[in-house]
C-alpha positions in Angstrom: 89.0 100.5 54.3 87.2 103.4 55.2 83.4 102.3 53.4 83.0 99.8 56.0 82.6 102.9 58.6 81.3 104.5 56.1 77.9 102.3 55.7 77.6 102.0 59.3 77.5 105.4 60.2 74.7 105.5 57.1 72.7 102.8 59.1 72.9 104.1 62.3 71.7 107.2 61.0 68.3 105.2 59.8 67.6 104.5 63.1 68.7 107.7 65.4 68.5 110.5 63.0 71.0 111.8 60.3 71.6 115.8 61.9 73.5 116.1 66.1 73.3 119.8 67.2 72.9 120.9 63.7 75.4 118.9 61.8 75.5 116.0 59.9 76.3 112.5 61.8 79.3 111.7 60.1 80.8 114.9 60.5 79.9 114.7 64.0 82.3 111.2 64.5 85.0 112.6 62.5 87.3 111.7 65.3 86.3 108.3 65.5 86.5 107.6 61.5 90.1 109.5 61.5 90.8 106.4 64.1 89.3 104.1 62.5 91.1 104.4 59.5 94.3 104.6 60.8 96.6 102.0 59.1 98.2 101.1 62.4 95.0 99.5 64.0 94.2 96.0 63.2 91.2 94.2 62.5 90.0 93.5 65.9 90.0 97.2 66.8 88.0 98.0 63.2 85.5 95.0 64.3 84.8 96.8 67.6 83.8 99.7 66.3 81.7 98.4 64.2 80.5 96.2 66.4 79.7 99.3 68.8 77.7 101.3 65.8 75.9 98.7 65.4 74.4 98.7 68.4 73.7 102.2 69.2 69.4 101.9 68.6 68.8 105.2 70.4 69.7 108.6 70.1 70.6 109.1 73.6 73.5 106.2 73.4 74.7 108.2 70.6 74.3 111.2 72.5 76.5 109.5 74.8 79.2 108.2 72.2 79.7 111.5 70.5 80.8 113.1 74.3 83.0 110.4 75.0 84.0 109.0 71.5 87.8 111.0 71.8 88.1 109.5 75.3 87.6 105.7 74.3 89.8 106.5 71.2 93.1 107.3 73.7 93.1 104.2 76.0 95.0 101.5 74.9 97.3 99.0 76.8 100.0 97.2 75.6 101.6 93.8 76.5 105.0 92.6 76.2 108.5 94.2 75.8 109.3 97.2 74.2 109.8 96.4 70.3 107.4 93.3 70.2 104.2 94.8 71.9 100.9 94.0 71.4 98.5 96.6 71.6 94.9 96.4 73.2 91.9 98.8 72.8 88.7 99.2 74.0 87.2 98.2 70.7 89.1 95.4 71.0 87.3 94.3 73.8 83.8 95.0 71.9 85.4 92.7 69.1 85.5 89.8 71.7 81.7 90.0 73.5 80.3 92.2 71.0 76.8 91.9 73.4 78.7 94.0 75.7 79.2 97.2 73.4 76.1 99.1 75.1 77.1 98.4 78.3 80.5 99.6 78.0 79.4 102.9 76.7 76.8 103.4 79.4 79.9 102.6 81.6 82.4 105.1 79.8 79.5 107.9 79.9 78.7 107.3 83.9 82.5 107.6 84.1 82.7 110.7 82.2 80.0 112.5 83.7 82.0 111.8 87.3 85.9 112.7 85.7 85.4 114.8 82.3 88.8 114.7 80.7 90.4 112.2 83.2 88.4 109.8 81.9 90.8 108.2 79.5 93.7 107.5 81.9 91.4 106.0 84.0 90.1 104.1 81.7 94.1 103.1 80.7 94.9 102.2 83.9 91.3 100.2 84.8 92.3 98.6 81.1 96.5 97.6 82.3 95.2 96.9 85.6 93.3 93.5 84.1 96.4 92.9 81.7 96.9 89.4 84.1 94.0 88.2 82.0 95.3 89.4 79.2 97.6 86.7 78.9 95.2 84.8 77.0 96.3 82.4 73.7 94.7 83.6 70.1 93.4 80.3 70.5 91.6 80.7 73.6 88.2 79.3 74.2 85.0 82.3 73.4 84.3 82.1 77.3 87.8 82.6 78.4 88.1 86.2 76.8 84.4 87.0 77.1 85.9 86.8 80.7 88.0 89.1 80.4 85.6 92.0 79.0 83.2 91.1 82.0 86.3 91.5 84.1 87.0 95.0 83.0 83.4 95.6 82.6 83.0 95.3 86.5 86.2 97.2 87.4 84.4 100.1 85.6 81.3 99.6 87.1 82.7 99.6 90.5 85.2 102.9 90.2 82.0 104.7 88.8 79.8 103.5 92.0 82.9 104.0 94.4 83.3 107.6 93.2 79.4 108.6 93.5 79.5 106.8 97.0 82.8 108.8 97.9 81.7 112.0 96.7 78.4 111.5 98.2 80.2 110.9 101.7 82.8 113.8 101.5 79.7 116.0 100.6 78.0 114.8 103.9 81.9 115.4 105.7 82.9 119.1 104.1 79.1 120.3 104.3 79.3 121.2 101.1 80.6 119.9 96.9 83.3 122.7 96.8 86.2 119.8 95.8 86.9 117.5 92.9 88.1 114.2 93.3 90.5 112.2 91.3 91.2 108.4 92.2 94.8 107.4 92.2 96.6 104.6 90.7 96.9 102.2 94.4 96.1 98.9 94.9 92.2 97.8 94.5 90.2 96.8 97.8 86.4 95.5 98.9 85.4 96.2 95.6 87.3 98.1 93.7 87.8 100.9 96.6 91.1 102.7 96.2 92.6 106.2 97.7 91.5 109.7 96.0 93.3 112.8 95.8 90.9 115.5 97.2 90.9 119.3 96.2 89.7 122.3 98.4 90.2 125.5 98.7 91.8 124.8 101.9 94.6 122.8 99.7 94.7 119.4 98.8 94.1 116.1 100.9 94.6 112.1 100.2 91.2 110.2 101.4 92.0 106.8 102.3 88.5 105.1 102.4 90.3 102.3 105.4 91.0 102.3 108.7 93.3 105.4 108.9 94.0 104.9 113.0 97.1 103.0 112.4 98.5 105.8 110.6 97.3 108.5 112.7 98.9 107.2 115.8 102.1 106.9 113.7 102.3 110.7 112.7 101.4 110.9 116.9 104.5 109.3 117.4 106.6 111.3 115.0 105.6 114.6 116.0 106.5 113.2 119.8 109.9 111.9 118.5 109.8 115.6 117.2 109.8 117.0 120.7 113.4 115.1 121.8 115.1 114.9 118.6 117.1 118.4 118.4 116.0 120.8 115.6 117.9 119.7 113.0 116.5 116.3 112.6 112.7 117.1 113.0 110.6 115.3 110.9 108.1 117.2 108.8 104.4 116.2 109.5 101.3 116.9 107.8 97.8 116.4 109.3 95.6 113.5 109.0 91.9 114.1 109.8 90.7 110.5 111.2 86.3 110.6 110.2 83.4 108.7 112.3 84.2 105.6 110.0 87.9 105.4 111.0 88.9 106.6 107.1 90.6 109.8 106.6 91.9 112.4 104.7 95.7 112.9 104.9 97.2 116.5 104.0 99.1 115.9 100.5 102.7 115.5 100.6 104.2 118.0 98.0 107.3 116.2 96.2 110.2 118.0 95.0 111.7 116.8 92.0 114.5 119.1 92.7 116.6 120.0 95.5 119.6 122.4 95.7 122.8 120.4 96.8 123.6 122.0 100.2 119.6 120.3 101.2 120.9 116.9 100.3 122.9 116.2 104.0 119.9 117.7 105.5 117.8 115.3 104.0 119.9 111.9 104.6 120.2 112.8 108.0 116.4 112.9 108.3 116.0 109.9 106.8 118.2 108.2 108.8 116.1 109.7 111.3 112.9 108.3 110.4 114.5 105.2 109.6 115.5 104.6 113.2 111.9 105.8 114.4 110.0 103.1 111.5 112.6 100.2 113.3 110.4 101.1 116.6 107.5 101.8 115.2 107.1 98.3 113.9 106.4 99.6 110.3 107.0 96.7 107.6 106.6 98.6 104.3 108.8 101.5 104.8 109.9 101.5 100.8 109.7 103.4 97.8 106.7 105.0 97.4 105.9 105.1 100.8 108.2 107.7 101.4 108.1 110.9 99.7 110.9 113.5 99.6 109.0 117.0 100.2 111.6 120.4 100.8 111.4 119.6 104.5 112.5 116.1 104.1 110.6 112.6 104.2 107.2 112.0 104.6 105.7 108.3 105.1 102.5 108.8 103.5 101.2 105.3 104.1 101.4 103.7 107.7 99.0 101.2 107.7 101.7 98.7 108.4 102.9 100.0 111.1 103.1 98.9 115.5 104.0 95.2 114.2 106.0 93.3 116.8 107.2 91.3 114.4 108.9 94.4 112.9 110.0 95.7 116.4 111.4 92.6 118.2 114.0 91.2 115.2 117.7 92.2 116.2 118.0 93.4 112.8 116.5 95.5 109.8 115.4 93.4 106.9 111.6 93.7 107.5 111.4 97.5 106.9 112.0 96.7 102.8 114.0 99.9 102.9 116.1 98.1 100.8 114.3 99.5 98.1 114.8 103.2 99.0 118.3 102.2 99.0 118.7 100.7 95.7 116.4 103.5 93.8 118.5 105.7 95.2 121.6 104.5 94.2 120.3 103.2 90.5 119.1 106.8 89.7 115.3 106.3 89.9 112.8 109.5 90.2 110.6 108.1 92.2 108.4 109.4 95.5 111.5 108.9 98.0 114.1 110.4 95.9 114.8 113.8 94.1 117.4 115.1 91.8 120.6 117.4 93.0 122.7 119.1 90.5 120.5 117.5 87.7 120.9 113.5 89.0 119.6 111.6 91.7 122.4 111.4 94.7 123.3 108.0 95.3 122.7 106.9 98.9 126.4 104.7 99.1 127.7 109.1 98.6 125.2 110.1 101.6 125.9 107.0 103.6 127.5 109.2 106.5 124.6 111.6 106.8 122.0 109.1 107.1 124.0 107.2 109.6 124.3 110.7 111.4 120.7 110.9 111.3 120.2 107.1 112.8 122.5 107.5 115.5 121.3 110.8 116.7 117.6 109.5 116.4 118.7 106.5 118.5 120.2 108.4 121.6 117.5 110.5 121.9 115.2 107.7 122.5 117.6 106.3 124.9 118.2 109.3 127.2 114.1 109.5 126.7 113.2 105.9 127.4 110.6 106.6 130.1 108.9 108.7 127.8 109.3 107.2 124.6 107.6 103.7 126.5 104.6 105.9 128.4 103.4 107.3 124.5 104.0 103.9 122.8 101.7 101.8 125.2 98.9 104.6 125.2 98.7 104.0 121.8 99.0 100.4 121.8 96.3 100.7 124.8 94.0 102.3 122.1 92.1 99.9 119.3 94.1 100.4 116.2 93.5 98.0 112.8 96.6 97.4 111.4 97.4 95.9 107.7 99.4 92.8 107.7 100.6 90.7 104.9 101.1 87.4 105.3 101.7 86.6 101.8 103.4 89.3 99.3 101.0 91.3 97.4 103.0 90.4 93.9 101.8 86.8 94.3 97.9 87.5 93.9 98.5 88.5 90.9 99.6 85.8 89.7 97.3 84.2 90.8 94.9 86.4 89.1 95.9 85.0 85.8 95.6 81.5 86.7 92.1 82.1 87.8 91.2 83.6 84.6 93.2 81.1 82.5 91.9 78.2 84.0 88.4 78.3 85.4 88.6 74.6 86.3 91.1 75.0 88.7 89.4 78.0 90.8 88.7 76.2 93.8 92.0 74.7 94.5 93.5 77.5 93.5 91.3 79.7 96.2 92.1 76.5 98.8 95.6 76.8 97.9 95.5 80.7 98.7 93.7 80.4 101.6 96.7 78.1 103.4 99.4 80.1 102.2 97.7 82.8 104.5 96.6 80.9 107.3 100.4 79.5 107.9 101.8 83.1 107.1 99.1 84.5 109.9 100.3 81.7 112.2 104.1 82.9 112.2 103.2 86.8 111.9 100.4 86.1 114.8 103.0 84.1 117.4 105.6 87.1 116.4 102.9 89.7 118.0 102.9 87.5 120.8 99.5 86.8 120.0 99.9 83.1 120.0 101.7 80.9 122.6 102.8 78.4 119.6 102.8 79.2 115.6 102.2 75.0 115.3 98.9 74.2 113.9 97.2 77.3 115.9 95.1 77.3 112.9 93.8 74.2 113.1 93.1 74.5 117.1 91.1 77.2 116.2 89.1 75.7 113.6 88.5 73.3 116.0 87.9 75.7 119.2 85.1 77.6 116.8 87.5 80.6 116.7 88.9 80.6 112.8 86.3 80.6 110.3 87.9 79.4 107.2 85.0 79.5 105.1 84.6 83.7 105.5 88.6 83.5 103.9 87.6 81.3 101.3 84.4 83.6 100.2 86.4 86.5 100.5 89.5 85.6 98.3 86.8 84.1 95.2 85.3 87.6 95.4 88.6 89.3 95.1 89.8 86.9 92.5 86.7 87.8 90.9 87.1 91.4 90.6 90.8 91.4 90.2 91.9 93.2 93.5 94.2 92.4 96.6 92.5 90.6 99.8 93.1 93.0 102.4 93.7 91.3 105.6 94.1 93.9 109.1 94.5 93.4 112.9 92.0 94.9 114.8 94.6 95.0 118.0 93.9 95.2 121.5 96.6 95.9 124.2 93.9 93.8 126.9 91.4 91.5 125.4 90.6 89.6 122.0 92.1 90.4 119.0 90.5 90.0 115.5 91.8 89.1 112.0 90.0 90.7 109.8 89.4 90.0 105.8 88.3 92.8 103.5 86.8 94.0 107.0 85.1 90.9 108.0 86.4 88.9 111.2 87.8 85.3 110.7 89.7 84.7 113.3 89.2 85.9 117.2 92.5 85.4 119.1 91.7 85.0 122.2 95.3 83.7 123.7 96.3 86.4 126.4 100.2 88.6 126.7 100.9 90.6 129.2 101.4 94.6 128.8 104.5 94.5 130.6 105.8 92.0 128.5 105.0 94.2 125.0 106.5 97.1 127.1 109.7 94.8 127.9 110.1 94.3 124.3 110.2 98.0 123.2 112.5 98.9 126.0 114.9 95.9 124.7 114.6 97.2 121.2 115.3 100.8 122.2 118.1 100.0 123.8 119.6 97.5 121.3 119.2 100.4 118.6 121.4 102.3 120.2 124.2 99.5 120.3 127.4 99.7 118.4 126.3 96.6 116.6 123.0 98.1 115.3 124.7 100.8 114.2 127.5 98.8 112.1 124.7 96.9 110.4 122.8 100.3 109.5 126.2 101.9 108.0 126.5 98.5 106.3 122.9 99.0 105.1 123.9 102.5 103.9 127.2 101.8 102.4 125.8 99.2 100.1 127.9 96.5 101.6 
């Protein structure tokens, strides 16, 4: 099995030279022929890396391979449930477009030179990241799965450009290239641009390469809502540094896996805190890992959807999805809300009576501070803010994804049928901001009036199908004047429909004084008790 490898190491060495730093070739790729003879890899991974040899012609690509040959041989991705997986390397993907084997070593290398030893889990997660395509049939058509290399192929290309661009820019920011840089795992935007965790001597920071205002003005809030609430339910707040571009770094949230037992009521209470304060606040994505549990209690670490209307206004709480704190909590999941106490995660049903502690307390103090509480909110609402909103659930594009990629006859109905889906969602979350006197056909009248672009939408959502990432659509709000829907930050759609401020300032007041109602506080124990 092994002469294959063998020979083509032999021919390689005809054309770049048998001796690397003083030592034979082959001993030089003893990792990779360990890896290639291993019995577990099948014959599309053994093709690929043959494939690959074979088109090495220069010594600087091996130059290249030998540096990064132990990183390529630890990504894999696998398909499927546990105990019938299928596993997927990057030699596989040689094995299908074997043309693309230089390029996807230059790619690796570029990516290398930026991330050293990171490179392989971020090459894993680039490579489970495309898995929608990877739904392909054995029997699928050559072009289909040469698709699916190209598709990967770009993601690459576009984290290596991102990063130089980003580090490039936070050089320019810092004055200097004392940090490293790391890209996390979020959701893919504008090509392929995606939060980094940034690390200076001065500690460690999240850049968010977006509009960061939304968020900013949300920790304003807080550490206002800091200044009523007593002591004991203070919220912890770290510092976000908005930039020129309206991107910015955000201080990193520490999270403690552990927490000593008599912290726990502390905690719920501030959660329940910060519950009630996300219910004004308008924040729509107030779950999981949006929340992390740091010694001093919860920290939302994403608020870019937050000062939503159609949050605020609803006598209830179903559009926070804190649902999902709720449930992780009480199914034992270590995740970035919850912690462990005594070695398990506390169930929230147990801390029910501290978080509605927490809620209640929260909601008299903006009561007896109404006046206050109203002055803040509309001076932020009186400053442009860009806010995320989702008018159709992120899950769905993905699949979506896959039917792109499965059929490419289909592509343009399927864009068409995409780009309605989020015109009538914008409609309904539009007339909820009181941005729109009627939901009914107010897309259509402004096609019509000149005011809704669809073709921008349509443009937008092929690219992003293309590249495998998530349309981000924002708000650019305006307390007085026209608002602007914005995709992957190019405006659509100019609302130009007027509201009054004393109208938005009639509907916090309502909603400050409904949360402090018996009733809301009988559906938040509900909430709490799991009922």
């Amino acid at each position: 099995m092994c002469r294959e490898f063998t020979k083509s190491v032999q021919n390689l060495a005809l054309r770049v030279g048998n001796s690397c730093h003083g030592r034979k070739l082959q001993d030089c790729m003893a990792p990779l022929e360990e890896y290639y003879c291993r019995a577990e890899n099948g014959k599309e991974t053994r093709t690929g890396i043959l494939w690959l040899l074979e088109r090495i012609q220069y010594p600087e690509q091996m130059e290249g391979l030998l540096r990064v040959q132990e990183q390529m041989i630890s990504v894999y991705a696998a398909r499927g449930m546990p105990g019938n997986q299928e596993i997927y390397t990057l030699f596989d993907l040689v094995a299908m477009k074997p043309q693309s084997a230089d390029f996807l070593l230059y790619l690796v290398y570029s990516l290398y030179e930026c991330y050293q030893e990171k490179t392989a889990g971020l090459l894993m997660h680039l490579l489970n990241t495309a898995l929608p395509a990877w739904g392909l049939p054995e029997d699928s058509l050559p072009e289909q799965k040469c698709g699916v290399v190209d598709l990967l192929l770009r993601k690459i290309q576009n984290l290596v450009g991102n990063s130089n661009h980003i580090f490039s820019y936070l050089c320019r920011v810092f004055g200097d290239r004392e940090f490293t840089m790391l890209p996390t795992d979020g959701d893919e935007h504008m090509g392929g641009f995606r939060p980094y965790f940034v690390t200076r001597r001065d500690g460690r920071w999240v850049y968010k390469p977006r509009d960061m205002r939304a968020d900013f003005f949300t920790l304003e809030m807080i550490r206002f809502a800091n200044t009523i609430f007593p002591p004991e339910l203070a919220l912890p707040t770290g510092e976000i540094i908005l930039l020129d571009d309206h991107t910015g770094l955000m201080q990193f949230a520490e999270h403690v896996q552990d927490m000593a037992k008599d912290q726990v009521p502390d905690y719920f209470r501030k959660l329940g805190g910060l519950f009630c304060l996300a219910k004004l606040l308008g924040i729509s994505d107030l779950h999981e890992e949006n929340i992390m549990a740091t010694a001093e209690g919860p920290v939302i670490i994403d608020a870019e959807c937050a000062f939503l209307l159609s949050v605020v206004e609803p006598r209830n709480f179903s559009d926070l999805l804190f649902g999902h704190v709720i449930h992780v909590f009480n199914d034992g999941i270590l995740c970035n809300a919850t912690f462990e106490a005594g070695g398990q995660v506390p169930a929230f049903y147990s801390q029910s009576e501290y978080f509605c502690q927490g809620y209640q307390t929260a909601a008299r103090c903006l009561m007896d501070n109404m006046e206050a509480v109203l002055n803040k909110y509309m001076k932020i609402l009186g400053s442009a803010c860009s806010i995320r909103i989702v008018p159709v659930p992120t899950a769905d594009f993905y699949g979506d994804i896959c039917s792109y990629y499965m059929d490419s006859s289909g592509r343009e109905q399927e864009i068409l049928s995409r780009r309605n889906l989020i015109l009538s969602g914008l409609e309904q979350i539009l007339y909820q901001m009181h941005l729109l006197f009627s939901p009914k056909q107010a897309a259509a009248r402004a096609i019509e009036q000149g005011e809704l672009k669809p073709d921008i939408l349509e443009r937008c959502l092929a690219n992003d199908f293309y590249y495998s990432q998530i349309p981000l659509l924002r708000l650019r709000y305006c307390l007085s004047g026209p608002c602007q829907v914005t995709v992957d930050g190019i405006s659509f759609w100019e609302v130009t429909e007027s509201r009054q401020p004393q109208q938005i300032r009639s509907i916090l007041e309502s909603a400050i004084c409904w949360m402090a109602e018996p009733n809301a506080y009988e559906m938040v124990r509900q909430k709490a008790e799991g009922r």
